[in-house]
Structures are given as structure tokens and as C-alpha cells.
C-alpha positions in Angstrom: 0.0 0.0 0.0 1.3 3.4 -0.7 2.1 6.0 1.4 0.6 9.4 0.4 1.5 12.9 2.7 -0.5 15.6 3.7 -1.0 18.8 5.6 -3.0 20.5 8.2 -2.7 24.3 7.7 -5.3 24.5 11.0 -2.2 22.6 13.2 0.5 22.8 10.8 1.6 19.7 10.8 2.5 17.1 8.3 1.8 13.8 8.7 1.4 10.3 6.3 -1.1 7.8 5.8 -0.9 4.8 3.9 -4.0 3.7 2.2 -5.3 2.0 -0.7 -4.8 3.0 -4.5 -8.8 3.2 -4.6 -8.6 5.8 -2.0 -5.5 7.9 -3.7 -7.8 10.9 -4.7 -9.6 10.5 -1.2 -9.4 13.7 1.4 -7.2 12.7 4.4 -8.3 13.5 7.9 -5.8 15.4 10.6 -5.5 13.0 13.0 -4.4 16.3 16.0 -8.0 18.1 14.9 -9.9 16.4 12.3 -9.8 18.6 9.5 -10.6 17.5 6.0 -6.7 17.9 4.2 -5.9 18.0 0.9 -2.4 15.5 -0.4 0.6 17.3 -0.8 3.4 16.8 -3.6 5.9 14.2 -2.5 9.0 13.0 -4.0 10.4 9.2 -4.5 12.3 7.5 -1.1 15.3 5.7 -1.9 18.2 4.6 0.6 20.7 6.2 -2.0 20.9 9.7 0.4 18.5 12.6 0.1 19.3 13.9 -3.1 17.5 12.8 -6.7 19.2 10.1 -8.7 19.0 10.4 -12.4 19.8 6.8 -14.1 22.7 6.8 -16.4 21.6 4.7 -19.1 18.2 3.5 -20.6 15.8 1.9 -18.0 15.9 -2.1 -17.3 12.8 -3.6 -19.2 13.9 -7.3 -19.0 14.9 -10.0 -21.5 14.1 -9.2 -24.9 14.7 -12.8 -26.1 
């Protein structure tokens, strides 16, 4: 299940839920005050550091035999 961020402007806080594909477009729920939130942006995790990495060569698509 993904992980999907959002944010309270009423608390300011930022927080994560992970939930369901069907429920990607869903409203999230502050869970400090209850208000209806929106998703914000996110970018991809990777263990690589906390920079982007951009792959050097053409992506890996498998066997072609």
C-alpha cells in the first residue's frame, strides 16, 4: 500500500497515511483536529541519500529474447 502525505494548515503539521490505490484521490483526515486535508506533492524515497538520482543509461525492461 502506498504512502501518500499531507498537511493541516489549521495545526501545521504534516503527517502520512498509507491507504489504498482506490482511495489515492480521497481527502485525508488530521489526525491532531480532524480537518478534512488536501495530499501534498511528494518526491520518491530511496536509501541512495537525500538527493534525486537520475539513471545513467536507458531503463531495465527485462529479457528481450
Amino acid at each position: 500500500m502506498p504512502i501518500y502525505e499531507y498537511y493541516c494548515a489549521n495545526c501545521r503539521k504534516e503527517f502520512e497515511v498509507m491507504r489504498p490505490f482506490r482511495e489515492s484521490d480521497a481527502p485525508g483526515k488530521c489526525p491532531t483536529c480532524g480537518a478534512e486535508v488536501a495530499k501534498v506533492p511528494s518526491v520518491f524515497a530511496s536509501n541512495e541519500g537525500y538527493s534525486v538520482k537520475v539513471p545513467h543509461g536507458p531503463a531495465f525492461r527485462g529479457n528481450k529474447s
